[in-house]
C-alpha positions as CSV (number, residue, x, y, z in Angstrom):
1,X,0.0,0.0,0.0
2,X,1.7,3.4,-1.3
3,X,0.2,5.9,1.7
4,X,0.4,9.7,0.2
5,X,2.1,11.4,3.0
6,X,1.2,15.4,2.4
7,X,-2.0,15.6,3.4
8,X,-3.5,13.2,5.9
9,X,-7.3,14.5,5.3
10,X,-8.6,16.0,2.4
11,X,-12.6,16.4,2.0
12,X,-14.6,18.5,-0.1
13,X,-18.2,19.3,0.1
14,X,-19.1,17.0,2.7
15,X,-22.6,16.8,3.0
16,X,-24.8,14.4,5.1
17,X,-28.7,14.9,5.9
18,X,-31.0,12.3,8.5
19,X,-34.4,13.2,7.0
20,X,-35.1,16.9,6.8
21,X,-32.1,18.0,8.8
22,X,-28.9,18.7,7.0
23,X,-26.2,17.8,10.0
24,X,-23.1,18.7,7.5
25,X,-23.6,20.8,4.8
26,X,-20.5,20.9,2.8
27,X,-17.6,21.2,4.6
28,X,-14.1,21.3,3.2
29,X,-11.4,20.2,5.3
30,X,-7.3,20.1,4.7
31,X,-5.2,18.2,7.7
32,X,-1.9,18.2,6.6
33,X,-0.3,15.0,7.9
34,X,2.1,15.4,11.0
35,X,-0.3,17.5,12.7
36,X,-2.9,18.2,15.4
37,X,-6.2,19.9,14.1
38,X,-9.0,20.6,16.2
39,X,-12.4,21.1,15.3
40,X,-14.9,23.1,17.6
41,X,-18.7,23.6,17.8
42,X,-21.6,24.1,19.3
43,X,-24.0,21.0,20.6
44,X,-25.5,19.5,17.3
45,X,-23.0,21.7,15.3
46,X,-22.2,18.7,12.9
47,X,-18.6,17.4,14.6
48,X,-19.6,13.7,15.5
49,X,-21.2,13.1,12.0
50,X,-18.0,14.8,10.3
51,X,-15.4,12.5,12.2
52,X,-18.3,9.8,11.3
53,X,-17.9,10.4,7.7
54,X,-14.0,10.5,7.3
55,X,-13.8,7.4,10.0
56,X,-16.0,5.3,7.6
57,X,-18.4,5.1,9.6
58,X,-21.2,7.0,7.5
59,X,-21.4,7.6,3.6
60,X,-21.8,10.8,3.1
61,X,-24.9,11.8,1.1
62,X,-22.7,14.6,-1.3
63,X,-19.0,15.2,-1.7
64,X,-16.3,13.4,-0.6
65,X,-12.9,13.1,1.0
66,X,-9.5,10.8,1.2
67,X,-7.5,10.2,4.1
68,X,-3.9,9.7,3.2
69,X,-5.1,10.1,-0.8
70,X,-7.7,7.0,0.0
71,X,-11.4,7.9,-0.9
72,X,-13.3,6.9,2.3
73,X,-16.1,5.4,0.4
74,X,-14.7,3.5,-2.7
75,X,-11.6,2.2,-1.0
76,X,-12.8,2.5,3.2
77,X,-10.5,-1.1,4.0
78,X,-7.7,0.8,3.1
79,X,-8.9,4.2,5.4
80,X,-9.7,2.0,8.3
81,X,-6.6,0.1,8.0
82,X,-4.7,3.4,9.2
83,X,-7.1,5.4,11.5
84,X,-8.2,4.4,15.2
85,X,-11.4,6.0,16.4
86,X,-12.2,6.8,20.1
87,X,-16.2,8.1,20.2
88,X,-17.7,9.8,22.5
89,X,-18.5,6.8,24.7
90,X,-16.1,3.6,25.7
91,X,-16.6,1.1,23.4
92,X,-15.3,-1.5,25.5
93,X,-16.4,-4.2,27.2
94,X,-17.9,-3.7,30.9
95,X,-17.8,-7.6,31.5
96,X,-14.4,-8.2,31.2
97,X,-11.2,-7.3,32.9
98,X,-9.1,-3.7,31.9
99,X,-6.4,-6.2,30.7
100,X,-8.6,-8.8,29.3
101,X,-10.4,-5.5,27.0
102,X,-7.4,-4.0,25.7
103,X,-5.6,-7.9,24.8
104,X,-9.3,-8.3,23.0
105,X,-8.8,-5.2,20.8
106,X,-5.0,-6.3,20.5
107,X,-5.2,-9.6,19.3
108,X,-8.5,-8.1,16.7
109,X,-5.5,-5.6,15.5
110,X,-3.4,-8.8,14.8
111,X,-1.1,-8.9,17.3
112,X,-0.2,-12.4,18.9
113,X,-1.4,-13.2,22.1
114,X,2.2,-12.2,23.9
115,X,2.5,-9.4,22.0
116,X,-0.9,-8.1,23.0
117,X,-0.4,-8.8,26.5
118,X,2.5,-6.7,26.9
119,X,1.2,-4.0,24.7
120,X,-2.0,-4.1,27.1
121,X,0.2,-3.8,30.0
122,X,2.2,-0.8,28.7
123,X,-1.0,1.2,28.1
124,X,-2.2,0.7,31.3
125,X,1.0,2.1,33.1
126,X,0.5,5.1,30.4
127,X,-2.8,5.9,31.4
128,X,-2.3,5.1,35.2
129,X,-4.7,2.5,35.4
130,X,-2.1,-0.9,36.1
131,X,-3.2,-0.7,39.8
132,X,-7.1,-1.7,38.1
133,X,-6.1,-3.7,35.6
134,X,-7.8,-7.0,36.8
135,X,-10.9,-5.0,37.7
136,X,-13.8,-5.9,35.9
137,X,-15.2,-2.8,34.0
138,X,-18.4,-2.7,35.9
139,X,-16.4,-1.0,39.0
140,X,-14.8,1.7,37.3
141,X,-15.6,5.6,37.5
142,X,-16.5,7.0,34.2
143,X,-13.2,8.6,34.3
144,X,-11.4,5.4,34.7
145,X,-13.2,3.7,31.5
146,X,-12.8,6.9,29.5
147,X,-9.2,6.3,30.2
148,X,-9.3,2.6,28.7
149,X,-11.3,3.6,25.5
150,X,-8.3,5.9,25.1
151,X,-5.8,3.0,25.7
152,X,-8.0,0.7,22.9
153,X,-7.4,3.4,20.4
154,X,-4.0,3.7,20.6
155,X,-2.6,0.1,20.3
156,X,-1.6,0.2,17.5
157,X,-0.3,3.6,17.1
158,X,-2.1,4.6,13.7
159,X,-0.8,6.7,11.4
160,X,-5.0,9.0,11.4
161,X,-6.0,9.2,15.4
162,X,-9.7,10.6,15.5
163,X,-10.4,11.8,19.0
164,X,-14.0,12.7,19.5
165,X,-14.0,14.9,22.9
166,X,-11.6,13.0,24.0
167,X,-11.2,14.4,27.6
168,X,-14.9,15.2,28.2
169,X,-15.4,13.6,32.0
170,X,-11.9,13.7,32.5
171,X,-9.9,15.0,35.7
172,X,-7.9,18.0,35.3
173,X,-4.8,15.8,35.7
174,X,-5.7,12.6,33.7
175,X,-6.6,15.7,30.4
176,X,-3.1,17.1,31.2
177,X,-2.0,13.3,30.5
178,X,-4.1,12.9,27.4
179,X,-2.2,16.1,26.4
180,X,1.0,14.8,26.9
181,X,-0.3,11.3,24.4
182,X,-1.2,13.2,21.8
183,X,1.6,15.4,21.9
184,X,3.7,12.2,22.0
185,X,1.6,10.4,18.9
186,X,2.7,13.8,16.3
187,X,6.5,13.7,18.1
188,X,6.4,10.5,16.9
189,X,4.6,10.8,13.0
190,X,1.0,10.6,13.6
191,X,-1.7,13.2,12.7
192,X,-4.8,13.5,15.2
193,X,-8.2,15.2,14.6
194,X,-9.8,16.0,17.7
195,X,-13.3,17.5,18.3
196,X,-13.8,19.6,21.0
197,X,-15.4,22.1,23.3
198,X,-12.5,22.8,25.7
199,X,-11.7,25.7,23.9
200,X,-8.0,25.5,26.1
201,X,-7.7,22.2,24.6
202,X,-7.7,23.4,21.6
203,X,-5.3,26.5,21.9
204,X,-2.6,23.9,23.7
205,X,-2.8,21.5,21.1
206,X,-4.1,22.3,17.7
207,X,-1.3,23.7,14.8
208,X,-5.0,24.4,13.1
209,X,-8.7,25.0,14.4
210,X,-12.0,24.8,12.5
211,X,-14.9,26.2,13.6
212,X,-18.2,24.5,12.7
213,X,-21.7,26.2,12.9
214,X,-25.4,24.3,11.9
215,X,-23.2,21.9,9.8
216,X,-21.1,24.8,8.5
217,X,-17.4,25.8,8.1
218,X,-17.5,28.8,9.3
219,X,-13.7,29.7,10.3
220,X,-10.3,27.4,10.0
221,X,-6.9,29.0,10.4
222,X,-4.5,28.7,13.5
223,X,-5.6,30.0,17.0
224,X,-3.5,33.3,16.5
225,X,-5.0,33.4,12.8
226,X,-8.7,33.0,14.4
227,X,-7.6,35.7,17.4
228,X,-6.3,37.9,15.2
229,X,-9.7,37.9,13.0
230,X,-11.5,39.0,15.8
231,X,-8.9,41.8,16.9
232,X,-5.9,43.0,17.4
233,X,-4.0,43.1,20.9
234,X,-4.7,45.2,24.0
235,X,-1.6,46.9,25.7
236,X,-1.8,47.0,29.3
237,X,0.4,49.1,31.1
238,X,1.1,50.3,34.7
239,X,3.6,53.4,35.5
240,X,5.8,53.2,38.9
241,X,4.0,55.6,40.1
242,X,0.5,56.7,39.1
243,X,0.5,60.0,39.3
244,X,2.2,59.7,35.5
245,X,-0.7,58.3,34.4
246,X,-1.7,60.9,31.7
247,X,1.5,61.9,30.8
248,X,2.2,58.4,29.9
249,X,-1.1,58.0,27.7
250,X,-0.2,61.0,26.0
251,X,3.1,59.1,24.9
252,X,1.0,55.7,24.7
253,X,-1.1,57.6,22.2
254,X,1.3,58.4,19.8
255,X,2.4,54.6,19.1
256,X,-1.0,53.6,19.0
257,X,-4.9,53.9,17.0
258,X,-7.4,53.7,18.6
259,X,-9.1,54.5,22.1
260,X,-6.9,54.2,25.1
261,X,-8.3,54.1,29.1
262,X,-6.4,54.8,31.8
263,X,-8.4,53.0,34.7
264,X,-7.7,52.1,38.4
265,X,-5.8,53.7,41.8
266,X,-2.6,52.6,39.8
267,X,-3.4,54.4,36.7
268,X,-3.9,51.3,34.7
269,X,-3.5,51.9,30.2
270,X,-5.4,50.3,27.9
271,X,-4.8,50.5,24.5
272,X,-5.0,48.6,21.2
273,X,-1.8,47.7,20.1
274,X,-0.9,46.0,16.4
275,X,3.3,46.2,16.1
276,X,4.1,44.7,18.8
277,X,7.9,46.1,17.2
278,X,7.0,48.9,18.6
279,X,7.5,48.2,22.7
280,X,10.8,48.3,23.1
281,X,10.9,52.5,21.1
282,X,8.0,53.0,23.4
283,X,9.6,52.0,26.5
284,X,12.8,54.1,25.5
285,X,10.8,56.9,25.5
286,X,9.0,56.7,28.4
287,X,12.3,55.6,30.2
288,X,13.7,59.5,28.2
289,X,10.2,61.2,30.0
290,X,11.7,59.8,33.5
291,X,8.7,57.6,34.1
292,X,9.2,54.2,35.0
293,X,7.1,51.2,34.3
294,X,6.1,48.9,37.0
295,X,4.3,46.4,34.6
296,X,3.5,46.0,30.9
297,X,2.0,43.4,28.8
298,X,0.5,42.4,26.1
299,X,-3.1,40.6,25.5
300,X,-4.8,38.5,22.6
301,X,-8.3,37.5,22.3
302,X,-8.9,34.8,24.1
303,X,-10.8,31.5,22.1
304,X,-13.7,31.9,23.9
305,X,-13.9,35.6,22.4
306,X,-13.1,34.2,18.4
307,X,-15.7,31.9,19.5
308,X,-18.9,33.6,20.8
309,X,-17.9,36.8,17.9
310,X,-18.0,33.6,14.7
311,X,-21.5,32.0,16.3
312,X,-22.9,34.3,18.0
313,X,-23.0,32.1,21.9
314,X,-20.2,31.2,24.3
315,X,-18.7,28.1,24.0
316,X,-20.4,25.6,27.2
317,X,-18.6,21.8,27.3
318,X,-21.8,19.6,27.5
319,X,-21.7,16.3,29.1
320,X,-24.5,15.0,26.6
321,X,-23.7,14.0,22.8
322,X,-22.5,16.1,20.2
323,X,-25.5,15.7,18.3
324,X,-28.2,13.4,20.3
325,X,-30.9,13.5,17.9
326,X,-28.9,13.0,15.1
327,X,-27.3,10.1,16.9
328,X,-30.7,8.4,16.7
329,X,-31.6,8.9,13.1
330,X,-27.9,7.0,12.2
331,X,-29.2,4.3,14.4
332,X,-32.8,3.7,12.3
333,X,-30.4,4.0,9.2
């Protein structure tokens, strides 16, 4: 199998409709290979069925896409032979054993039985669960199985990870470690799509974000790309001592356009900043004025900004589906 190795997802007009309700409604995607790209949305914005489509999992009713130059409908043995899916809820086993699961999915992947013990025991020291690995499922906190559906996804290290709110239910600590996985998996050659509505997940991880709306593309760039669109920086600064206040937003406002406010006991500046080039003459001449600065910096728009100014509503992780109802019509398909 010859495996293209520029682009790891390419998809054009990706449409898919459950009666009269259009979930996707032609989405175009690029996820160059070696990367982490992130897709956010709003509940029943169209993420689940995407990943759904370009995981094999549903035929898209218009368009199309390739993963690794493979069409995902005419030739989908070839795109599942290098992807690993981990949904939205475990799909392992609650009857058996953490071990006895992940040797399951092992030995299903190919490997031998020894082989798949010790690549069952390995995952479980990755995702700190070896001190339950003889626990039967049905005595595990949500966290805990969420853990082993991540494991299960990652035995065999596949080339196209799709991570479908991955660390939804997860502890602070255990996402920090999911973080560290995926960081690892692209270290080490892999590319993973991740939906999302940890916005911070997204700005630690993702070398691209899209943003998708009522099945919609409606943004796709890198974070500082997406920040940028929404607007420039603020500059915050603080004189030594206040009572320079004015005189240093008279010299603020001659490096800067736009509105500045001076705020506060300590005579905090606001101001709107777009060469950031510019600090270090602007410090010089405040130093040359003799008024010292006691802090400055520099702020972007946050994601949660880009994201409430492209949809129009803040960005709320959900502990429910990404798209419930829709989830229902693919089952009576």
């Amino acid at each position: 199998m010859v495996i293209s190795t520029d682009l790891a997802i390419e998809a054009v007009g990706l449409t898919k409709a459950f009666g009269g309700f259009r979930a996707v409604d032609g989405i175009d995607l690029v996820v160059p290979a070696g990367s982490v790209y992130a897709v956010l949305g709003p509940n029943g914005a169209g993420k689940t069925t995407t990943v759904r489509m370009l995981a094999t999992l549903l035929r898209p009713d218009a368009g199309g896409a390739r993963v690794f130059g493979f069409d995902v409908v005419g030739e989908a043995t070839a795109v599942r032979s290098l992807i690993g899916v981990t949904g939205q809820y475990a799909s392992v086993d609650e009857d058996l054993t953490a071990t006895e699961n992940l040797v399951v999915f092992a030995k299903l992947l190919g490997h031998s039985r020894t082989r798949a013990k010790v690549r069952a025991e390995d995952l479980l020291h990755e995702f700190g669960l070896e001190g339950a690995a003889d626990r039967p499922l049905k005595n595990f906190s949500g966290g805990m199985r969420r853990r082993l559906d991540l494991a299960a996804s990652l035995i065999s290290r596949p080339p196209l990870l799709f991570l479908d709110e991955p660390t939804t239910g997860l502890d602070p600590r255990t996402r920090a470690q999911m973080w560290h996985t995926v960081r690892d998996l692209v270290a080490g050659g892999s590319t993973v799509l991740l939906t999302t509505q940890y916005l911070e997940e997204a700005d630690q991880l993702a070398d691209r974000i899209a943003v998708i709306d009522h099945g919609r593309l409606v943004a796709d760039g890198t974070a500082d790309d997406l920040k940028a669109a929404v607007g420039g920086s603020t500059l915050l600064l603080v004189p030594a001592d206040p009572s320079h206040a004015a005189a240093a937003a008279a010299i603020v406002a001659g490096f800067v356009d736009g509105d500045i406010v001076v705020s506060g006991p300590a005579g905090q500046i606001e101001a709107p900043i777009a060469d950031l080039e510019m600090l270090p003459e602007l410090l010089f001449v405040l130093r040359g004025a003799g008024i010292d600065v006691e802090e400055i910096s520099v702020q972007k728009p946050s994601l949660d900004e880009v994201f409430f100014s492209i949809t129009g509503q803040p960005m709320k992780p959900q502990p429910v589906s990404d798209e419930p109802d829709v989830a229902q019509h693919e089952d009576a398909a």
